[in-house]
C-alpha positions in Angstrom: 187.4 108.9 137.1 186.2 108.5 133.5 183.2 110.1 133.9 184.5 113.2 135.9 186.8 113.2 132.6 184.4 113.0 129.8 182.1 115.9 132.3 185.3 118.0 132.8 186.2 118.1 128.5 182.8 119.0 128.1 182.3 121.9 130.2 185.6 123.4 128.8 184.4 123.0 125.0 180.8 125.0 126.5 183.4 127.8 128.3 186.1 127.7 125.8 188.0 130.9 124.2 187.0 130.1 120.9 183.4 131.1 121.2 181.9 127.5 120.7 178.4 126.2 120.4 177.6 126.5 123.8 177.1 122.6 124.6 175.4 121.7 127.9 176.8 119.6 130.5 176.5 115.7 129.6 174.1 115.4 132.8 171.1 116.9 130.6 171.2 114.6 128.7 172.2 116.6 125.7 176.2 115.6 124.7 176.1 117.4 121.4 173.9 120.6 122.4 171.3 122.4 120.4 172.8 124.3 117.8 172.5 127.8 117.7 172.3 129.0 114.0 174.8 129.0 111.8 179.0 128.3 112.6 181.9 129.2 111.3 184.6 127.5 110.0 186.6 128.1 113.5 183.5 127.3 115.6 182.7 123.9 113.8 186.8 123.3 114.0 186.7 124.2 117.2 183.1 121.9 117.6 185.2 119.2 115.7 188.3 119.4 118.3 186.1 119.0 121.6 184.0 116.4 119.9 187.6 114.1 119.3 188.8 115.1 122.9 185.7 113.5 124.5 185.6 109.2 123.0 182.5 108.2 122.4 180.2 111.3 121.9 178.3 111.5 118.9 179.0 114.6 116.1 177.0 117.0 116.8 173.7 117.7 115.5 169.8 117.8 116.4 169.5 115.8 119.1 166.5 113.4 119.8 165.4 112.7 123.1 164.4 108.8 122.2 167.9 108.2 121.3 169.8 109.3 124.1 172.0 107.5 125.8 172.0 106.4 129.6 172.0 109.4 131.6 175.0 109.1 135.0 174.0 111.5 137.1 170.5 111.3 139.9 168.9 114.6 138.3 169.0 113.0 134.6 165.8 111.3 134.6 163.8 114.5 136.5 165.1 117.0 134.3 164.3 114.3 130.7 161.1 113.8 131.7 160.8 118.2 132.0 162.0 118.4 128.6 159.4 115.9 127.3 156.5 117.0 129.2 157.3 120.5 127.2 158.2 119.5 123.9 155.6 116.2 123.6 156.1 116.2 119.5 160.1 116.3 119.8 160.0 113.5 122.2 157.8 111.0 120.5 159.0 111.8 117.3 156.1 111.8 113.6 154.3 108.5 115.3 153.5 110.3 118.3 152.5 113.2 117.1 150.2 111.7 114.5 148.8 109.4 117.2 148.4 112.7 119.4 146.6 114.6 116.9 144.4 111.4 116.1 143.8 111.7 119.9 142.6 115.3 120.2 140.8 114.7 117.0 138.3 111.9 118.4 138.3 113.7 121.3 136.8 116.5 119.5 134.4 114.5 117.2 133.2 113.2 120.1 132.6 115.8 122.5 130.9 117.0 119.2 128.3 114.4 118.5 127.5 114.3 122.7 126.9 118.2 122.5 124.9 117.8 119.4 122.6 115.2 121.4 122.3 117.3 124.2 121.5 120.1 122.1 118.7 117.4 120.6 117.6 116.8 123.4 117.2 120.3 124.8 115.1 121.8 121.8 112.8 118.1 121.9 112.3 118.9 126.0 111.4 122.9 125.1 109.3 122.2 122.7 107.3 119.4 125.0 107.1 121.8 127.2 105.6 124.4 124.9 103.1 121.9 123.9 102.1 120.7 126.9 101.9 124.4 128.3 99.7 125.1 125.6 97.2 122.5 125.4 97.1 122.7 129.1 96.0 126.3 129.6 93.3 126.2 126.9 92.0 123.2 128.2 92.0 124.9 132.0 89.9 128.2 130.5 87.6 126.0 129.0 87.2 124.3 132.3 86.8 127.9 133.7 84.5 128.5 131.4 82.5 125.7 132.0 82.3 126.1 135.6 81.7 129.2 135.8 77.8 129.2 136.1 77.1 132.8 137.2 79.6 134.4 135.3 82.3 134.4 138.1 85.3 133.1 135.8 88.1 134.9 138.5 86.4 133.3 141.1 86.9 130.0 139.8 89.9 130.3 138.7 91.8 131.6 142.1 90.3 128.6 143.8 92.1 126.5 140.8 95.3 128.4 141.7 94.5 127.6 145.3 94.5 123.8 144.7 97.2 124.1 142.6 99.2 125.1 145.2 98.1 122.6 147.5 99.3 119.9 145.2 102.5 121.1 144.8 103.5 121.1 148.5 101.8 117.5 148.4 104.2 116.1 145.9 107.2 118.2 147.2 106.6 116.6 150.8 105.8 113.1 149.0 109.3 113.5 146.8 111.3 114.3 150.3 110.2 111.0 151.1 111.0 108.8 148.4 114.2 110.2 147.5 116.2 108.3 150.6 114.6 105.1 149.6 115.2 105.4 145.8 118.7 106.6 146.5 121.2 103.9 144.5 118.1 101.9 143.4 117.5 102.3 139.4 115.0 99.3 139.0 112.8 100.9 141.6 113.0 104.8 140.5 112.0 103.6 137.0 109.3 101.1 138.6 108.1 104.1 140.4 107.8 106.5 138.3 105.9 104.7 135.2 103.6 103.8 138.0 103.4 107.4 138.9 102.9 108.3 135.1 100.1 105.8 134.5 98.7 106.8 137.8 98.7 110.7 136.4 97.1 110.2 133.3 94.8 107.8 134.9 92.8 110.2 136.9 93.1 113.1 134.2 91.2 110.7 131.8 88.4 109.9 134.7 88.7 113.6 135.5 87.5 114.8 131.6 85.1 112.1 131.2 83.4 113.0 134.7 82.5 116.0 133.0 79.5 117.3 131.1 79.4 120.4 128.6 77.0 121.8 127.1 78.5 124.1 124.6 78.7 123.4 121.1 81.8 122.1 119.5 82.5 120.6 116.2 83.0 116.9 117.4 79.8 117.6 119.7 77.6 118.6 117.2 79.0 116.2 114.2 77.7 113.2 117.5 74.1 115.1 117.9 73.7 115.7 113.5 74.2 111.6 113.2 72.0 110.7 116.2 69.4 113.0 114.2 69.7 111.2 111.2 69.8 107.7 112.7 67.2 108.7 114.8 68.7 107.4 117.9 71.5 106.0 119.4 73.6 103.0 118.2 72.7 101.1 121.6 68.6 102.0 121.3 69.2 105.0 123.7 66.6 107.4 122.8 67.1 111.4 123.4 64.2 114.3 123.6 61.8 113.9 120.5 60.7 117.2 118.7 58.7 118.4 115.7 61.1 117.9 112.6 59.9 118.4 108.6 56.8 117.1 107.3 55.6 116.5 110.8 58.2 113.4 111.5 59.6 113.8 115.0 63.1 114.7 115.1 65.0 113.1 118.3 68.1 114.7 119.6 70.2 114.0 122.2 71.4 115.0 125.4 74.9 116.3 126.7 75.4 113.5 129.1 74.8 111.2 126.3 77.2 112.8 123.5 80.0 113.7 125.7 81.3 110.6 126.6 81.5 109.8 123.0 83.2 112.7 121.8 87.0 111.5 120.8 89.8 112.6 122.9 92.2 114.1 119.8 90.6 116.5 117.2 90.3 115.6 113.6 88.8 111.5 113.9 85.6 111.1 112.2 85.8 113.3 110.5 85.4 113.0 106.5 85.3 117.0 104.9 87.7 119.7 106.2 85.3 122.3 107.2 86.2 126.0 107.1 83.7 128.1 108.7 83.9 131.4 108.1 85.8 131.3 105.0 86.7 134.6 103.1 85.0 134.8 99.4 88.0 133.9 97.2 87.9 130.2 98.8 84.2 129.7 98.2 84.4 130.7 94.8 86.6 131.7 91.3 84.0 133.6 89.4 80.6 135.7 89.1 79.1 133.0 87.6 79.6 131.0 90.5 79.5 133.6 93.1 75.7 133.9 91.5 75.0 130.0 92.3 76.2 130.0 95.8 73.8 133.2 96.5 70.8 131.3 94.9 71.7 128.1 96.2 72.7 129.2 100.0 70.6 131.0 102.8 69.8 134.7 104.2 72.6 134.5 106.4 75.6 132.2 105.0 76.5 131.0 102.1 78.1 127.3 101.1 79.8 125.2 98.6 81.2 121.9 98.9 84.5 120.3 96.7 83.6 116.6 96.8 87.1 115.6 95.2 88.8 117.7 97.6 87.0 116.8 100.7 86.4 120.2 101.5 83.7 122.3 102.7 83.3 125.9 103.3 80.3 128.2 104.9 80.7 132.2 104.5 78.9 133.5 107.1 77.0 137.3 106.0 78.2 140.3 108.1 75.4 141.0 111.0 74.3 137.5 110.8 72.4 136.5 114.6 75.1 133.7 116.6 72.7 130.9 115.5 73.8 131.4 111.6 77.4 129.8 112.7 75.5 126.8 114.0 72.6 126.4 111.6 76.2 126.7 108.7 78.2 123.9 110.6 74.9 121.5 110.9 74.3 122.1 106.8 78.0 121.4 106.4 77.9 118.2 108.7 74.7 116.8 107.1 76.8 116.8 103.8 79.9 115.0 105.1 77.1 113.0 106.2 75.8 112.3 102.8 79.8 110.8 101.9 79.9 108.4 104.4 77.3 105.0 105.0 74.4 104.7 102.9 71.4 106.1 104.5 68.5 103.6 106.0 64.8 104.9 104.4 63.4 104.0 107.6 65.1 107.1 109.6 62.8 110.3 109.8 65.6 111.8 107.4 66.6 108.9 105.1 63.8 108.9 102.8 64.7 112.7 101.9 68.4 112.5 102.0 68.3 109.2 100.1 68.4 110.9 96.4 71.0 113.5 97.4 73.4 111.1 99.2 73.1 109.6 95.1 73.6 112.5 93.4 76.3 113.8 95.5 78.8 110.5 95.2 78.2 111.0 91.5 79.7 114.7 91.1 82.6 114.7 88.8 85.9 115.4 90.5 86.5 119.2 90.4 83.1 120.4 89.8 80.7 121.9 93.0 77.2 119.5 93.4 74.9 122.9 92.8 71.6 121.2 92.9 72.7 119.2 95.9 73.1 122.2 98.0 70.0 124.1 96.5 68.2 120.6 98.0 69.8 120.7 101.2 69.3 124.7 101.4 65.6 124.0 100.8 65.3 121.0 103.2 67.0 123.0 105.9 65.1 125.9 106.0 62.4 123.8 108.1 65.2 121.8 109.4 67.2 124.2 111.0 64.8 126.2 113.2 63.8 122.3 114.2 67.2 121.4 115.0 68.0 124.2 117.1 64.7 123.9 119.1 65.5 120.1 119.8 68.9 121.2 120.9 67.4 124.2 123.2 65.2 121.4 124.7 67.9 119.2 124.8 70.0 121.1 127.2 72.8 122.6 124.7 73.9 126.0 124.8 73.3 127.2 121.1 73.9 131.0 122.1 77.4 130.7 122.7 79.1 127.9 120.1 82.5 126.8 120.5 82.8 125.8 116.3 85.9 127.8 116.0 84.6 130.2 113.1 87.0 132.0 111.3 87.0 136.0 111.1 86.2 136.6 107.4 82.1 138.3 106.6 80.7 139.1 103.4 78.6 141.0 102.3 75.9 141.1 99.7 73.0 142.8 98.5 69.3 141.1 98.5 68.3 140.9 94.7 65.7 143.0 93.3 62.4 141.7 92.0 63.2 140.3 88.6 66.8 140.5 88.7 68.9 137.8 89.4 71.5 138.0 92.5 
């Protein structure tokens, strides 16, 4: 047969004495053969004579597998698709291979960008969870703190461990249950767990407001200096009257009264960033003025207020009893005070805080409102011992404050008689 022929002429070029190019049999699919470097004249001759015995083969050269002809025998097809699977580029020729490398390219951008969102997401889920841990441990020793009546802080908090550990199991047992029925059900995991969210920060909100402390904070005291200087509450509630300056009766008010009105986040209402505790070089830039906050401040702190800068400091003196941090924070309060609404002349305070709310919104910007403070300092030396008495009566803990006071003391020496300070 013809084929048997054109097979036979072939395999005898491949095998032939004259060291030929070592063709492959025509079932391959190759009829030309790879070449194998370079020929000599008698080899590509010889090349030349086998290629004329056989009709209808090409010359031969690199072969490309998209061009082949029809293949005659069964393992043809088995053994082309082989050669491509190996050699991908060679088979599909410069399209393919550009389209392949624009392939593996999106591919990559795109496994890329989703490990760049995961990574997102991974840093935005630690550092959650750093907040949360956080917040939540200070806000469970303060609890301890609070609860702790005699002094028995491990006590209470075992028993918190205790329950903690009761409400785990709880909600592992309650998530066994619901995971069969929200199995395949999106609409209803989502719909149960926003109601489980709501339902979590629900009873943590009724769970802070239910309580009542009596330590001293900054938003707790900031509520108890305005009720003073109103002189009650904004709904006519009226708190436990004492003897203020000048005889007027001071009223200040109870914890149960202030705490549910103290703000949930720090830092609303207030007007002055107050730094308690602040080291010398913030309170002042010379001797000059160093010598004006002495003559202008108290025994036991020391204070200047920036207007322009809404900023306040108190430098408390080295030795100084706990009540000076208090007695500091409520001078500093009654001048953020004196910045915000005009005060009514009625109020036991408003007639003497009247002129210095005046002279205080009338400071130039940069400058420090001296005589303002050397009124205040004045006023409060009667004031102070007042206020603190009202809030003994009242039910607050002035011995041990929560105003977060920084670490810096000064210190200073009392002036001689007839020298200045």
């Amino acid at each position: 047969m013809e084929t048997a022929e054109v097979g036979s002429a072939t395999t005898g070029s491949a095998n032939g004495a004259g060291g030929g190019p070592g063709l492959v049999p025509q079932f391959l699919g190759f009829p030309g053969g790879f070449p194998r470097g370079p020929q000599t004249p008698g080899e590509a001759a010889q090349g030349g004579r086998a290629a004329a015995a056989a009709p209808g083969l090409p010359r031969q050269r690199q072969p490309r597998l998209r061009r082949l002809p029809g293949l005659g025998q069964p393992a043809g097809p088995l053994l082309l698709a082989l050669l491509r699977s190996l050699c991908p580029g060679r088979a599909r020729g410069r399209r393919g291979r550009r389209r392949l490398r624009l392939r593996h390219r999106g591919r990559a951008h795109l496994a890329a960008a989703r490990r760049g969102r995961d990574r997102d997401q991974d840093r935005l889920r630690v550092a959650a969870g750093c907040v949360v841990g956080v917040a939540g441990g200070a806000t469970r020793a303060a609890l301890a703190v609070h609860q702790a009546r005699r002094d028995n802080v491990a006590d209470v908090a075992a028993k918190d461990s205790s329950q903690e550990t009761l409400v785990n199991g709880a909600g592992l047992l309650l998530s066994l249950l619901l995971l069969p029925l929200l199995d395949g059900r999106p609409c209803l995991t989502w719909a149960t767990l926003v109601l489980l969210l709501i339902g979590h920060l629900t009873f943590n909100l009724a769970a802070i407001g239910s309580l009542t402390l009596t330590s001293l904070n900054r938003p707790r005291l900031r509520l108890a200096i305005g009720w003073a200087l109103r002189g009650g509450g904004a709904a006519g509630e009226r708190g436990v009257a004492c003897a203020g300056v000048g005889g007027a009766r001071l009223e200040v008010p109870r914890p149960e009264q202030v705490n549910p009105r103290e703000p949930l986040l720090p830092g609303f209402g207030s007007r002055l960033r107050l730094h308690l505790g602040a080291p010398l070089e913030l309170l002042v830039s010379s001797e000059a003025e160093l010598r004006k906050a002495l003559e202008c401040g108290s025994p036991d702190y020391i204070i200047v207020i920036r207007p322009s800068q809404s900023w306040v400091g108190v430098g408390l003196r080295r030795g100084a009893p706990p009540e000076a941090a208090v007695l500091g924070c409520a001078q500093a309060l009654i001048l953020e005070q004196l910045l915000g609404a005009p005060m009514e002349p009625g109020t036991p305070l408003g007639r003497s805080l009247e002129p210095l709310q005046r002279k205080i919104r009338k400071c130039p910007p940069g400058a420090v409102p001296w005589g303002v403070l050397a009124e205040t300092s004045r006023l409060f030396r009667d004031l102070g011992p007042a206020l603190l008495r009202g809030l003994e009566a009242a039910g607050w803990d002035v011995r041990r404050p929560l105003l977060a006071v920084d670490e810096w003391r000064l210190e200073w020496a009392e002036p001689r008689p007839g020298h200045a300070p």
